[in-house]
Backbone as CSV, one residue per row, in Angstrom:
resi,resn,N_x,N_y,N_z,CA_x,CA_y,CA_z,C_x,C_y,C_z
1,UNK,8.161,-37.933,-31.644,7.444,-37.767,-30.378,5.955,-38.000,-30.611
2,UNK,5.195,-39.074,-29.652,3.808,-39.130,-29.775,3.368,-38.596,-28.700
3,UNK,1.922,-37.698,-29.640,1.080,-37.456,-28.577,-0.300,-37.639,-28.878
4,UNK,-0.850,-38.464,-28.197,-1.587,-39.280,-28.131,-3.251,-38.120,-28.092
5,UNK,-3.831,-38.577,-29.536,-4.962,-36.894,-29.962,-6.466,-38.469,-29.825
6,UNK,-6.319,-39.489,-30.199,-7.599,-40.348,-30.022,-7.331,-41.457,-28.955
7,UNK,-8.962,-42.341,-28.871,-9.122,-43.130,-28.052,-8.431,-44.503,-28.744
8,UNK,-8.653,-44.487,-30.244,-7.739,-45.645,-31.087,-6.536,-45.942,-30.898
9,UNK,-5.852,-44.143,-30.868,-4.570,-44.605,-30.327,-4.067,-45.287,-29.149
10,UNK,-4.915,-44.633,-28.362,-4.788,-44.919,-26.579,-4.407,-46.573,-26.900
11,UNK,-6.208,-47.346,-27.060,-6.305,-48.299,-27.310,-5.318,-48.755,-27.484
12,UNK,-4.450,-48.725,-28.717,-3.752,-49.561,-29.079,-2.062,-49.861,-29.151
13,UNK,-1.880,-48.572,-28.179,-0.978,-48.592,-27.149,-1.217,-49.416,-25.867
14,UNK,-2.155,-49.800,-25.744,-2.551,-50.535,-24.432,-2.485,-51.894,-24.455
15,UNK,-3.031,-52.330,-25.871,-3.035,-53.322,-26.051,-1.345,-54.135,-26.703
16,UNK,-0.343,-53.474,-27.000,0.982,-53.624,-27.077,1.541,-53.580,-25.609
17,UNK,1.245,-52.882,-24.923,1.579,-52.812,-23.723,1.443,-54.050,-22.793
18,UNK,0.019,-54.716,-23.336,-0.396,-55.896,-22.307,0.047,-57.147,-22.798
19,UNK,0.339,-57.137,-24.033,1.317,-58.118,-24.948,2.958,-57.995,-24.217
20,UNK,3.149,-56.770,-24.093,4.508,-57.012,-23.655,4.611,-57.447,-21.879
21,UNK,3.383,-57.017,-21.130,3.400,-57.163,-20.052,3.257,-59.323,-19.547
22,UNK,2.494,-59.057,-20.668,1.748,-60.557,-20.530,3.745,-61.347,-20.628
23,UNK,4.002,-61.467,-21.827,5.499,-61.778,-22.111,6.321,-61.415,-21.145
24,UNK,6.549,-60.170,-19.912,7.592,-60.520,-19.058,6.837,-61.350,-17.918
25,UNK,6.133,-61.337,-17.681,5.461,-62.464,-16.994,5.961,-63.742,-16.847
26,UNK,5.818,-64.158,-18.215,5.822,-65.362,-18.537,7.103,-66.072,-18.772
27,UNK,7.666,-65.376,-19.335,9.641,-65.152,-19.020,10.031,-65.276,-17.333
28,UNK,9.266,-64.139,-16.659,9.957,-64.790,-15.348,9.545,-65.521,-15.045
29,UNK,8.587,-66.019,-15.300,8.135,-67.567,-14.532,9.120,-68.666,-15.107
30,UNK,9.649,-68.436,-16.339,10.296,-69.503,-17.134,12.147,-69.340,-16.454
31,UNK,12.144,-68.483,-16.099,13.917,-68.038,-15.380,14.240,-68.657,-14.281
32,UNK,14.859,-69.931,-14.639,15.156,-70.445,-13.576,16.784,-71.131,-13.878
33,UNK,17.603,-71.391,-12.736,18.775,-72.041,-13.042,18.749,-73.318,-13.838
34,UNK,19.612,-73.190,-14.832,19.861,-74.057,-15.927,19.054,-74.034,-17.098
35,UNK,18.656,-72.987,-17.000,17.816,-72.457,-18.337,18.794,-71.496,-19.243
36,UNK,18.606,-71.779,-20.467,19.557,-70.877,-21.526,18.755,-69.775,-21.942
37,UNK,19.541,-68.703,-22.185,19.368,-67.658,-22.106,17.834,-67.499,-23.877
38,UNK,18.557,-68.124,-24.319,18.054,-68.162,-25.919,16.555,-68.899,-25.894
39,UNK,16.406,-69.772,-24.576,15.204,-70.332,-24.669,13.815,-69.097,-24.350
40,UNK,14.748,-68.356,-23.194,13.503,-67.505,-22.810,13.365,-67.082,-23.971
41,UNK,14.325,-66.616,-24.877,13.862,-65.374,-25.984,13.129,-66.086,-26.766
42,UNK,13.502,-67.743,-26.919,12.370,-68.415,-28.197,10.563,-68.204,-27.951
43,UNK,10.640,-68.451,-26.153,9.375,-68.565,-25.432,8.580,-66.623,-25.706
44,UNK,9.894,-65.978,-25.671,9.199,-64.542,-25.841,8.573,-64.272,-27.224
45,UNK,9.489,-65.018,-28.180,9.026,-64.815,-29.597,7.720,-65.565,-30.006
46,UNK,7.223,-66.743,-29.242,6.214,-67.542,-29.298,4.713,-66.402,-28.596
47,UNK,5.087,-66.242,-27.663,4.345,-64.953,-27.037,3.912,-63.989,-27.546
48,UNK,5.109,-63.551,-28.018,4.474,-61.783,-28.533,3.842,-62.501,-30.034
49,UNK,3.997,-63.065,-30.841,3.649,-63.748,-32.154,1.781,-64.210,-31.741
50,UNK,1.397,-64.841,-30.644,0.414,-65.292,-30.415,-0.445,-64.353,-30.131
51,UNK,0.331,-63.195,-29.108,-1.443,-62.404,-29.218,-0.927,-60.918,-30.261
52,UNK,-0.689,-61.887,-31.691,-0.696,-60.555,-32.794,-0.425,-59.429,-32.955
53,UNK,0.797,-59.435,-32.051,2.114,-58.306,-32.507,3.318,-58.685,-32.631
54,UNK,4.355,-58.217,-32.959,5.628,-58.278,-33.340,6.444,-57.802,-32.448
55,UNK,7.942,-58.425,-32.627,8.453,-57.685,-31.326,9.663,-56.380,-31.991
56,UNK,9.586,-55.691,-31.181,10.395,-54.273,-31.673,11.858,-54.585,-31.872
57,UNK,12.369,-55.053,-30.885,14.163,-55.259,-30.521,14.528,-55.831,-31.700
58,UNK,13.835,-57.078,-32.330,14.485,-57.992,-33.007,14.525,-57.484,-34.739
59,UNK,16.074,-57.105,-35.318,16.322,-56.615,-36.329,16.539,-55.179,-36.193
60,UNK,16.199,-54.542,-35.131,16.931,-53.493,-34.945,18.027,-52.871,-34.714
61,UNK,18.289,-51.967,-35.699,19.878,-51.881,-36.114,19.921,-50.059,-35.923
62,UNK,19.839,-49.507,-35.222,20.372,-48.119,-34.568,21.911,-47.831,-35.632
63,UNK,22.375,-46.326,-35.794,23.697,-45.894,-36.351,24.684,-46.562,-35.702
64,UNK,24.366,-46.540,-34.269,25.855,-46.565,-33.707,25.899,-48.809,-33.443
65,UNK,25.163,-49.579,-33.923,25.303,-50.696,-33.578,25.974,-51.155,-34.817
66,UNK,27.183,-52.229,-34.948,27.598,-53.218,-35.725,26.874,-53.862,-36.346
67,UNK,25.788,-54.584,-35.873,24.857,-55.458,-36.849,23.270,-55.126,-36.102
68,UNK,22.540,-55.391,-36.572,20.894,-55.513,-36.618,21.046,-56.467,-34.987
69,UNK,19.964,-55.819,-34.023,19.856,-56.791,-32.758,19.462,-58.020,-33.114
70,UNK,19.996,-59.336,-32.593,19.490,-60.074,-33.178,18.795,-61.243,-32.480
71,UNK,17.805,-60.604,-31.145,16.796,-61.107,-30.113,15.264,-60.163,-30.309
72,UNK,14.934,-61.247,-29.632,13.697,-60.392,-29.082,13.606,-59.843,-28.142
73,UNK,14.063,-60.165,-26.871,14.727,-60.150,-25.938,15.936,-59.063,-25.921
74,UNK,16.113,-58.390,-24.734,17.550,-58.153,-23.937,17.449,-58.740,-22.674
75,UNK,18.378,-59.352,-22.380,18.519,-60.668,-21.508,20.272,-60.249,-20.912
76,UNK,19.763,-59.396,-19.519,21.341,-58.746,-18.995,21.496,-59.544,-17.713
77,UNK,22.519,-60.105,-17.100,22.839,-61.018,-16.376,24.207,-60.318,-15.354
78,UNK,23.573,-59.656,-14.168,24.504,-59.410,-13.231,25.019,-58.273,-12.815
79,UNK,26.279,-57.826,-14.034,26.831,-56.954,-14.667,26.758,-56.438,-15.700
80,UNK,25.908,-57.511,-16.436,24.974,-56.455,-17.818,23.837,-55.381,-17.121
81,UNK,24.164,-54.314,-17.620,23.409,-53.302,-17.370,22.137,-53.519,-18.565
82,UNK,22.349,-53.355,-19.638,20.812,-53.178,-20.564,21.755,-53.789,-22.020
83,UNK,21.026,-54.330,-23.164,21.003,-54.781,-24.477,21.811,-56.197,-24.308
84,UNK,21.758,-57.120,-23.310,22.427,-58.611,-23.276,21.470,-59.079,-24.391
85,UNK,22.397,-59.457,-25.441,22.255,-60.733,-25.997,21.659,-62.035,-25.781
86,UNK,20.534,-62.623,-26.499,20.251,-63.781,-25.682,21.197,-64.822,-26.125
87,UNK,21.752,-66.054,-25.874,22.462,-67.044,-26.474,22.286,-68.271,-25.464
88,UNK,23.779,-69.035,-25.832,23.850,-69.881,-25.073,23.749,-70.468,-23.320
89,UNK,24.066,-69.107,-22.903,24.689,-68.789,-21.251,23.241,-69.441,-20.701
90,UNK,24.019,-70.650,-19.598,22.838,-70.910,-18.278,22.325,-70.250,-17.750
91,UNK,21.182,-69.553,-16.994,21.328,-68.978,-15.486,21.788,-70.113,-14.418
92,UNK,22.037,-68.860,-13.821,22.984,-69.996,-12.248,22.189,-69.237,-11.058
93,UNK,21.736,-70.459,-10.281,21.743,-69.864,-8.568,22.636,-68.918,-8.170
94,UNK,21.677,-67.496,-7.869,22.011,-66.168,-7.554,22.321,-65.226,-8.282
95,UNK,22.123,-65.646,-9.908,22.186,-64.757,-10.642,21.051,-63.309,-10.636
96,UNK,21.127,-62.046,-11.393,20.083,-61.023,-11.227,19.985,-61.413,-13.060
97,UNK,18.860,-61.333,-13.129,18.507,-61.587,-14.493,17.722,-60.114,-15.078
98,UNK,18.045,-59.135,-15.862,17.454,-57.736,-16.431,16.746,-58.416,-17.598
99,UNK,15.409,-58.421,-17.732,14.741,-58.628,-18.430,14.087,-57.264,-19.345
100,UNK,13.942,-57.074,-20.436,13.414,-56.100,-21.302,12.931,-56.694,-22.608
101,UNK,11.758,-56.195,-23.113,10.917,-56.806,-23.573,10.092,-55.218,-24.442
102,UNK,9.939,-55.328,-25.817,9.503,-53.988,-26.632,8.627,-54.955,-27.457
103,UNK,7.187,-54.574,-28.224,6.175,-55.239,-28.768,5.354,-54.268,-29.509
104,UNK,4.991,-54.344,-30.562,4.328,-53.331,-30.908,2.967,-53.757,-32.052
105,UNK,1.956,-53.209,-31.786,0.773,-53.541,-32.843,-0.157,-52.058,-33.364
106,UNK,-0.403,-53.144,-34.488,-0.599,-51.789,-35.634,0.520,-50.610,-35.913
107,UNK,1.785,-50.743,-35.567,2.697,-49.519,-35.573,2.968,-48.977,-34.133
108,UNK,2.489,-48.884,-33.621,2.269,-48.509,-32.011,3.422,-49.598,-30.987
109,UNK,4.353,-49.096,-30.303,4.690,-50.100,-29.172,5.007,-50.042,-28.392
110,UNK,5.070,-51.019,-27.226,4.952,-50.421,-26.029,6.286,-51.308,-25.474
111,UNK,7.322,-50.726,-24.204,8.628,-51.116,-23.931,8.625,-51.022,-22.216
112,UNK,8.903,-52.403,-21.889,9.315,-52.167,-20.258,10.060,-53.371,-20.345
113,UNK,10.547,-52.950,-18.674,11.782,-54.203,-18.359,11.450,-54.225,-16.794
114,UNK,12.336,-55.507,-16.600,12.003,-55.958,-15.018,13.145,-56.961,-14.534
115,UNK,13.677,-56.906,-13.597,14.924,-57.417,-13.083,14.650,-58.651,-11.912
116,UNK,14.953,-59.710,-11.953,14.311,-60.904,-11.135,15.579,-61.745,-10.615
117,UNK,15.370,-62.058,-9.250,16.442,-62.771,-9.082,15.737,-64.452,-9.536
118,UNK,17.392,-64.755,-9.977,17.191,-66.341,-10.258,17.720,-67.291,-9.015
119,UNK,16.443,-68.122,-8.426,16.666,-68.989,-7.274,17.016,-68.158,-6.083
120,UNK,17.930,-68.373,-5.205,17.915,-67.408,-4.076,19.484,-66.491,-4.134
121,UNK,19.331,-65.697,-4.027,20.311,-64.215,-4.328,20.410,-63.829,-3.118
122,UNK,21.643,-62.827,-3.062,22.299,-62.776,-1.458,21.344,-61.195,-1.253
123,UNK,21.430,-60.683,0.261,19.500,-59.523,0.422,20.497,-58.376,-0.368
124,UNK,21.900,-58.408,-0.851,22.425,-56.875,-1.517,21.976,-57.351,-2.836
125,UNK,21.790,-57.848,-3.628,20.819,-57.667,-4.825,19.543,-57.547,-4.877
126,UNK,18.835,-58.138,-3.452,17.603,-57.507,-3.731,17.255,-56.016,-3.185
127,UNK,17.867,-55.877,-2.068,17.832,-54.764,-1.943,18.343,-53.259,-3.584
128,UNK,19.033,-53.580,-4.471,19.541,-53.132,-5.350,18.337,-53.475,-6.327
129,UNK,17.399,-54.590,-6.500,16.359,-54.856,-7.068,15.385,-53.858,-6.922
130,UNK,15.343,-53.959,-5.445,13.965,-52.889,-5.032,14.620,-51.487,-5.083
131,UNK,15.372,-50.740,-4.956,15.800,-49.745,-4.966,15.461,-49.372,-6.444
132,UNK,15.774,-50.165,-7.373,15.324,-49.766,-9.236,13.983,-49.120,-9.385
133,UNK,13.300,-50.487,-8.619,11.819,-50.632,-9.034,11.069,-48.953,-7.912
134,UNK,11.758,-48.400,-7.084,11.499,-47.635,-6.379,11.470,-46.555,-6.907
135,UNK,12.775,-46.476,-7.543,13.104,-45.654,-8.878,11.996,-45.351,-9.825
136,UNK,12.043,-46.162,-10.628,11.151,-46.154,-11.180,9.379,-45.237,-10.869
137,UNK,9.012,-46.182,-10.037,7.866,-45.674,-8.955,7.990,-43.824,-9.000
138,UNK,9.297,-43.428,-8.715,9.494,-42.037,-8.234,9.309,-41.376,-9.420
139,UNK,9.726,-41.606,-10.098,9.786,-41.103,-11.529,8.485,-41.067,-12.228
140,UNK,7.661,-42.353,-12.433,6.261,-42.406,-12.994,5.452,-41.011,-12.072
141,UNK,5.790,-40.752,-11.008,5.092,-40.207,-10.174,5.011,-38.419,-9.987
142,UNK,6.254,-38.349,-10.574,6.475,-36.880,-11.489,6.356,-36.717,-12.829
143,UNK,6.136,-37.657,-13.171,5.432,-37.346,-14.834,3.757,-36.618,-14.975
144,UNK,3.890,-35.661,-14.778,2.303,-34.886,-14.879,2.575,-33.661,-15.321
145,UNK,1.353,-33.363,-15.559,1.361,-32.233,-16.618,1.490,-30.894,-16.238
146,UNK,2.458,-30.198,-17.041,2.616,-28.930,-16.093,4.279,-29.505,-15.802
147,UNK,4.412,-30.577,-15.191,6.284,-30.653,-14.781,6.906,-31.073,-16.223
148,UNK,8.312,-31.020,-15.458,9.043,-31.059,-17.014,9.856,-32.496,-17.077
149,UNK,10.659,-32.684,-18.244,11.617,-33.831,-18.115,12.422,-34.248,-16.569
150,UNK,13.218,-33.115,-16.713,13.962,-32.824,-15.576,13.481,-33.173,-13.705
151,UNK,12.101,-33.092,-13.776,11.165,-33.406,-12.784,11.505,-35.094,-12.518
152,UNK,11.253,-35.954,-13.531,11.359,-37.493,-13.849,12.698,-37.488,-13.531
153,UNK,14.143,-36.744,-13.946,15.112,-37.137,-13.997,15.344,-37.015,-12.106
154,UNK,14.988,-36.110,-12.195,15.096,-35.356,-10.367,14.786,-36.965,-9.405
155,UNK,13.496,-37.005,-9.738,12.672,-38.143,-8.962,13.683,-39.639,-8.658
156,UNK,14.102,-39.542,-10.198,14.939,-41.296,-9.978,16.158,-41.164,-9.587
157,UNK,17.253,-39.687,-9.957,18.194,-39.744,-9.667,18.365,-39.988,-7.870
158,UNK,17.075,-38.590,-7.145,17.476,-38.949,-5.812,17.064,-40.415,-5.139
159,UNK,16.202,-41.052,-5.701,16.176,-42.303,-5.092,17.409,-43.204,-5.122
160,UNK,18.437,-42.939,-6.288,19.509,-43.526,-6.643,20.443,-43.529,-5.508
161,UNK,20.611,-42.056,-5.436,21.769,-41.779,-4.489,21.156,-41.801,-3.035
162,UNK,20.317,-41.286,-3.003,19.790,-42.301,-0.874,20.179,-43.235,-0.829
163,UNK,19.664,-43.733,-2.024,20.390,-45.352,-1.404,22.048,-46.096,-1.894
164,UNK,22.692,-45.093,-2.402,24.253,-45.152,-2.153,24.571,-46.240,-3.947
165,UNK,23.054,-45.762,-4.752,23.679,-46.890,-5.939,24.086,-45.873,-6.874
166,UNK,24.979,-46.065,-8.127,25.131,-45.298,-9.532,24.271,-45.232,-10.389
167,UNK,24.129,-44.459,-11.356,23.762,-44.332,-12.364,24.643,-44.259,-13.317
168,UNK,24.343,-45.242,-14.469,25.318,-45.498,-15.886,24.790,-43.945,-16.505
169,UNK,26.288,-43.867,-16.903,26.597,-42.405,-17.917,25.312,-42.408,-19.309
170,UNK,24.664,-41.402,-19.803,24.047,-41.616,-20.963,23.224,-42.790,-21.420
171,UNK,22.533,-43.509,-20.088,21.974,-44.357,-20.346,20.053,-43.599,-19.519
172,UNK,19.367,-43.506,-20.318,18.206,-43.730,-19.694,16.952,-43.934,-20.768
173,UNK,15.424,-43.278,-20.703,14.496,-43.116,-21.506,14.228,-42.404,-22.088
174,UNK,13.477,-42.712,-22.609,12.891,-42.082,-24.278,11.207,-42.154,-24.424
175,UNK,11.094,-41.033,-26.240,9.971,-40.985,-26.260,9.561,-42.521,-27.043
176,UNK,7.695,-42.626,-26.846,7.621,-44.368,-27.584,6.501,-43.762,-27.813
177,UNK,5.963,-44.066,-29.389,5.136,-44.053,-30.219,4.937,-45.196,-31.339
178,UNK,5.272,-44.154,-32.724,5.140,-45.227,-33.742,6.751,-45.529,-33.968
179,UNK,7.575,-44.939,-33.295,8.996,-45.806,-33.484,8.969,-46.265,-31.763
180,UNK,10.112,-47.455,-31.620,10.177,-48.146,-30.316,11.420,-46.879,-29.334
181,UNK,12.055,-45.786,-30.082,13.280,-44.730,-29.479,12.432,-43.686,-30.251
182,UNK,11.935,-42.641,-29.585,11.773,-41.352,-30.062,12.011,-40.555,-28.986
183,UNK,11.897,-38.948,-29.791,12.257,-38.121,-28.734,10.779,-38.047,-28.045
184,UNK,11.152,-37.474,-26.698,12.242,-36.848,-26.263,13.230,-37.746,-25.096
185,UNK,14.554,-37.477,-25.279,15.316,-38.151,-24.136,14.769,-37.823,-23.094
186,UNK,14.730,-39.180,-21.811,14.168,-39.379,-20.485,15.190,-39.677,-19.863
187,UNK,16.390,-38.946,-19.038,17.458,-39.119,-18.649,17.299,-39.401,-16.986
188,UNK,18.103,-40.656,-16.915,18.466,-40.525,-15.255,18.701,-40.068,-13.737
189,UNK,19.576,-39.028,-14.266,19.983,-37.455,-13.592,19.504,-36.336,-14.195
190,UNK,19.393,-35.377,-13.324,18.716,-33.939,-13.634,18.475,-33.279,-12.724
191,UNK,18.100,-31.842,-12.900,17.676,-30.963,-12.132,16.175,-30.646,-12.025
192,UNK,15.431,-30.912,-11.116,13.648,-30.345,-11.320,13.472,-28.665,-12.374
193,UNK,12.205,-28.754,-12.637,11.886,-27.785,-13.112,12.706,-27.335,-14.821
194,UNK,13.452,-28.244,-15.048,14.158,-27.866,-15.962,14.041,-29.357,-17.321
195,UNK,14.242,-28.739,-18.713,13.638,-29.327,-19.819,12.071,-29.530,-20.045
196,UNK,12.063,-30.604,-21.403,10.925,-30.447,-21.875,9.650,-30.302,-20.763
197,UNK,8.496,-29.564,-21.204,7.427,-29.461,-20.440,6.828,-30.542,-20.501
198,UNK,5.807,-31.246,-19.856,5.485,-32.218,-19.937,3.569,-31.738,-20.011
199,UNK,3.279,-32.250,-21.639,1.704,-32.299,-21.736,0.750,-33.288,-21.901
200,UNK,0.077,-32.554,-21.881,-1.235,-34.292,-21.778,-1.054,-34.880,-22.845
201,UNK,-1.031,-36.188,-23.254,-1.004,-37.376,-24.245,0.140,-37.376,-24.575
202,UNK,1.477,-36.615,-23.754,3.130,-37.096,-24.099,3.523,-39.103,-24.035
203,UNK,3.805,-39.407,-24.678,3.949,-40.775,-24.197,5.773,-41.054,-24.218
204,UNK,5.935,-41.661,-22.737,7.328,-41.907,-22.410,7.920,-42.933,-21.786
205,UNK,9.006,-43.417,-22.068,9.368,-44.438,-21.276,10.290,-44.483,-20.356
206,UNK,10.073,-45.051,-19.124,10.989,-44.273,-18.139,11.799,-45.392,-17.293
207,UNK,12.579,-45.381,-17.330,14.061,-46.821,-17.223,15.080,-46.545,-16.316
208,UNK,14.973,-46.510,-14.816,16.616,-46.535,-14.640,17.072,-47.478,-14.260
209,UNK,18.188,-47.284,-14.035,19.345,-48.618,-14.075,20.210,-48.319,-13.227
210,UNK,20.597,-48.850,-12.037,21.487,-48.727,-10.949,22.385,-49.487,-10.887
211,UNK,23.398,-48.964,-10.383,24.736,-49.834,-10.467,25.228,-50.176,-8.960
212,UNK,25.209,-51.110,-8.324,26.048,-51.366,-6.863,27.289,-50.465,-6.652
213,UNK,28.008,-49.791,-5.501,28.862,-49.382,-5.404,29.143,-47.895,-5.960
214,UNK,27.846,-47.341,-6.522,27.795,-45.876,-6.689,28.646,-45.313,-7.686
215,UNK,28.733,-46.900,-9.016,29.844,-46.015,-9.829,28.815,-45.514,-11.058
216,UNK,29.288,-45.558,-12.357,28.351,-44.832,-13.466,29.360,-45.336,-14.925
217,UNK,30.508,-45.840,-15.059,31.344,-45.848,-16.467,30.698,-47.500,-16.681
218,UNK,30.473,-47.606,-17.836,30.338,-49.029,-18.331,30.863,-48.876,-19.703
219,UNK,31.107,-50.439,-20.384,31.470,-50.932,-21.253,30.922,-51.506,-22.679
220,UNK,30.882,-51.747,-23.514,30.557,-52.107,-24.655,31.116,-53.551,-25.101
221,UNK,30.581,-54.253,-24.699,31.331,-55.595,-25.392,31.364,-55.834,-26.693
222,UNK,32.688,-57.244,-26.426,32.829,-57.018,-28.133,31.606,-57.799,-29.141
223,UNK,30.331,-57.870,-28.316,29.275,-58.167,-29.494,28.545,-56.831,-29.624
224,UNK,28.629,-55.674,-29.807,28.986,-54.025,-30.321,27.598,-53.922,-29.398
225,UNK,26.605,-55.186,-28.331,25.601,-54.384,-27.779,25.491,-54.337,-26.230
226,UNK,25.925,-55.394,-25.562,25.897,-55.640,-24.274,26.832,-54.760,-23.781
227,UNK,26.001,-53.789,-22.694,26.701,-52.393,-22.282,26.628,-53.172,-20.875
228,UNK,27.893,-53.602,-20.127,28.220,-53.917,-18.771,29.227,-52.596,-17.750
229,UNK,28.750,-53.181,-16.574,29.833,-52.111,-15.881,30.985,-52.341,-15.893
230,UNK,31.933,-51.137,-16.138,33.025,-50.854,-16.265,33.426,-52.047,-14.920
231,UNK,33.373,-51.963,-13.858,34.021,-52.371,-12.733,33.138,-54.052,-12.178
232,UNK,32.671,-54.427,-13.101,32.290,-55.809,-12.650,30.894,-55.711,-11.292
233,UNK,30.378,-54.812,-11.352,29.022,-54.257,-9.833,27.836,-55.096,-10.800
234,UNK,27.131,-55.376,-10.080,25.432,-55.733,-10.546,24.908,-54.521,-10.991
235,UNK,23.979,-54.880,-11.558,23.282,-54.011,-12.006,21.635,-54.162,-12.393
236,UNK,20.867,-53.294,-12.184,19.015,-53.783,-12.139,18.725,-52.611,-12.959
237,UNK,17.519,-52.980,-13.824,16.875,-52.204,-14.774,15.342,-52.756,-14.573
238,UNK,14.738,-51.191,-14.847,12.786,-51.360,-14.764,12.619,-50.431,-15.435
239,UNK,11.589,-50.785,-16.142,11.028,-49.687,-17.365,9.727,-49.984,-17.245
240,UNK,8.695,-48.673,-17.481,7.247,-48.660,-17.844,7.292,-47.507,-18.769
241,UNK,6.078,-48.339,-19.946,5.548,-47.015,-20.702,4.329,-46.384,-20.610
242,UNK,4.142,-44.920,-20.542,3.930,-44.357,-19.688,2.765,-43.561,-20.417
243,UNK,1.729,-42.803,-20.097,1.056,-41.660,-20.884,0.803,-40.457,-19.864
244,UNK,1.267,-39.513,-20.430,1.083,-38.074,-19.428,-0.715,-37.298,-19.793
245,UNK,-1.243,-37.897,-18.389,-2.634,-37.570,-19.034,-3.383,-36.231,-17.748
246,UNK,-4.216,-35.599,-18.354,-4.608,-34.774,-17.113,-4.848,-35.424,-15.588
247,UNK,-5.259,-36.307,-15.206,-5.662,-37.233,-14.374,-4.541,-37.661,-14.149
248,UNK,-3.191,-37.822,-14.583,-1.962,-38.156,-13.700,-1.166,-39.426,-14.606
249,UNK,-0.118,-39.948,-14.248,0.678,-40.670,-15.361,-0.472,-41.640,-15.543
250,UNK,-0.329,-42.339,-16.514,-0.780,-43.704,-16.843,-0.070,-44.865,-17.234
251,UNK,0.325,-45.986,-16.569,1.320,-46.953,-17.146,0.087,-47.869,-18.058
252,UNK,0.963,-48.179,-19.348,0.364,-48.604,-20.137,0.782,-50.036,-20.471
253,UNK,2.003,-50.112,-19.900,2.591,-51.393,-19.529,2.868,-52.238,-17.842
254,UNK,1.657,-51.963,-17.762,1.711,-52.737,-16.336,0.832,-54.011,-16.843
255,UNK,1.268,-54.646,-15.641,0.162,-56.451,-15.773,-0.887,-56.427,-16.118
């Protein structure tokens, strides 16, 4: 768990942050039908390499994964919920493309994601688009000091269910420092007022992920990382990393 005691650190969390921000940018501008999935990730690796950081995802190998990730990129398409593989696969007119993107300099890194339709998409994915990013929004917005985990979980879960989408089982955020997963877990669902307290210079990352059709079971494919829904629904993911400061959240990964 980081908590953020200088202005160096700040700094240089900020500056990973704008590396990674700069890179989904530039990725969605590059997402278009008939583009392979593997190109964005080459274009991401050219990116994060140029303004002198490294990217987190790539070679990361967690207990519970089969082999070392082996993108820079997670590149989820539809029904991928979060960790798609980049490879061969086109995008196609009307696809939802989950973009996520982790970067880190001097040790420090910073992790968000952003969900884009490719070419023109029917208004129930965007509506399911904006509902994430709303999410999200709700959540950054109870992160202050004095509330607790549970506050963040409160915030995104009810935006979830107003608007009639799921939340995947055991999938949400985390703490981000000098590793790209630290504690403390930033979960989806919750009750206000309840878990960790939340203090000044906590730094967190806060991600949900909605599923069409209000379900929550997903799958593990057999490349041991791409977690899709159980039932074939779309699915949208947004992440910002975050700093809990007296003065109110701070995204450290915005544009």
């Amino acid at each position: 768990m980081v908590v953020l005691k200088s202005e160096a650190e700040i700094a240089t969390l900020r500056e990973a942050g704008r590396i990674v921000a700069t890179t989904l940018a530039a990725v969605a501008s590059a997402a278009r039908p008939g583009v392979r999935l593997i190109e964005l990730d080459e274009l991401a690796a050219e990116l994060i390499a140029s303004g002198g950081a490294k990217p987190s995802f790539l070679n990361y190998h967690p207990s519970w994964a089969p082999i070392p990730y082996p993108g820079v990129l997670c590149l989820s398409v539809n029904d991928d919920v979060v960790h798609g593989i980049p490879g061969q696969r086109e995008l196609a007119e009307g696809d939802l493309l989950s973009i996520d993107c982790g970067a880190y300099v001097d040790g420090y890194h910073g992790d968000s994601a952003i969900t884009i339709p490719i070419g023109r998409v029917d208004q129930a994915a965007l509506r399911l688009s904006d509902a994430t990013a709303e999410a999200l929004a709700a959540g950054i917005a109870a992160a202050r000091v004095g509330a607790r985990i549970g506050d963040i979980s409160y915030a995104v879960e009810s935006v979830a269910r107003a608007a009639g989408y799921g939340l995947p089982d055991g999938l949400g955020g985390h703490g981000v420092g000098t590793a790209m997963h630290e504690e403390p877990s930033v979960p989806n669902t919750g009750k206000p007022n309840q878990g960790l307290p939340l203090r000044e210079g906590l730094v967190i990352a806060i991600e949900p992920m909605l599923i069409e059709g209000g379900g929550s079971r997903c799958r593990t494919l057999a490349d041991g990382w791409t977690i899709a829904t159980a039932d074939g629904s779309r699915a949208a993911h947004f992440e910002h990393t975050i700093a809990v400061t007296a003065d109110g959240p701070v995204v450290l990964t915005a544009p």
